[in-house]
N, C-alpha and C positions, 0 to 999 in steps of 0.2 A: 271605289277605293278612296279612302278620305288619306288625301297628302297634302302636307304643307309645305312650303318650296322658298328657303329664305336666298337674298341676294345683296349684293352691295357692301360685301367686303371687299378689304385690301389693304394696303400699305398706304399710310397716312403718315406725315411728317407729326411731332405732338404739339397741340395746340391747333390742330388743324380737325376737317367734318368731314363727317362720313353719316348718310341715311344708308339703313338696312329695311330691305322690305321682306315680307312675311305673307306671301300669296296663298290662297285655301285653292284646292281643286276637290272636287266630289262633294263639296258640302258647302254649308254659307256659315258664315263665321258670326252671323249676326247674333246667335244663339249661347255663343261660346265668348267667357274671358279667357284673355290672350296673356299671356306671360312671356317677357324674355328673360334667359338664364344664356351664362356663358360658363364659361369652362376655359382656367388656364394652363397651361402646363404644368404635372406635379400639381394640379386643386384640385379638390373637387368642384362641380358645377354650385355655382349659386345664384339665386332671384336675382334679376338688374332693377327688372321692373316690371308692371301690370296693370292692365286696363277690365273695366268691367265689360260687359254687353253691351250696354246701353253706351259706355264711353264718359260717362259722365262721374265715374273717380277714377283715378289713380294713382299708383305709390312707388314709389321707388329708394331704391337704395340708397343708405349716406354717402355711399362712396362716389353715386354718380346724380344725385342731388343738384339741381340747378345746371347740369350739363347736359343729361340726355331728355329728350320726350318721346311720349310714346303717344301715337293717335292712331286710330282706323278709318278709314273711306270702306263704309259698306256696301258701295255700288260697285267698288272697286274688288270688293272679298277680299283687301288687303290691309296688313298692319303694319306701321313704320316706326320703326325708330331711330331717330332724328340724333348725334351725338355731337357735339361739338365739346371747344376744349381739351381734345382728348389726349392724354397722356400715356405715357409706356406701362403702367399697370395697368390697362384698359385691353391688352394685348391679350386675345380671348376667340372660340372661338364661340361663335353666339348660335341661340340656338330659338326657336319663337317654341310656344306651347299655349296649345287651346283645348280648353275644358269646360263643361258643362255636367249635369246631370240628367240622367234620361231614367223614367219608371222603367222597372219589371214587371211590378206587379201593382195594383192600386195603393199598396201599402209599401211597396220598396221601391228603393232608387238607387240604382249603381253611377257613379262617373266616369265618364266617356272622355278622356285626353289623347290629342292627337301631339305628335313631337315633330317638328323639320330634320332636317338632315342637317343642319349646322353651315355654317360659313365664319371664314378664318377673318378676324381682326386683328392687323399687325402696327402698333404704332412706334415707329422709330425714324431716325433722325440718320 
């Protein structure tokens, strides 16, 4: 069973850090880019931020731009992202997602995304 298992939320005063990690069990994640998205209360979910395969781009949102990063340790099977500065709009609950494409057929290819189960970000004061 391919699960991903995020961790390292909580209550953060703002201006203060928090790492979340993004663990793979049943698969290797070296095949897959990673995505985190969060989810506030009353929003809908949106992109934070994402890393390739290989780990060698990524991009991220304006809003969290110069404050979060995101890296992987592939001997680890895990992905982190790193927040500092953080603020009370940040208050979310975050989610990792990793995706690839795999054939069907020699001429077709479906994409294959795995989602976590989310962990709660609360930054307040």
């Amino acid at each position: 069973q391919l699960q991903l298992v995020e961790s390292g939320g909580g209550l953060v005063q703002p201006g203060g850090t928090l790492t979340l990690s993004c663990a793979a069990s049943g698969f290797t994640l070296n095949y897959y880019h990673i995505g985190w998205f969060r989810q506030a209360p009353g929003k809908e979910r949106e992109g934070v931020t994402c890393i390739s395969s290989s780990g060698g781009s990524t991009a991220y949102a304006d809003s969290v731009k110069g404050r979060f990063t995101i890296s992987r340790d592939q001997g680890k099977n895990t992905v982190y992202l790193q927040m500092d500065s953080l603020k009370p709009e940040d208050t979310a609950v975050y989610y990792c997602n990793a995706n690839t494409i795999v054939p069907v057929t020699p001429q077709k290819y479906r994409e294959l995304e795995v989602w976590g189960q989310g962990t709660l970000v609360t930054v307040s004061s």
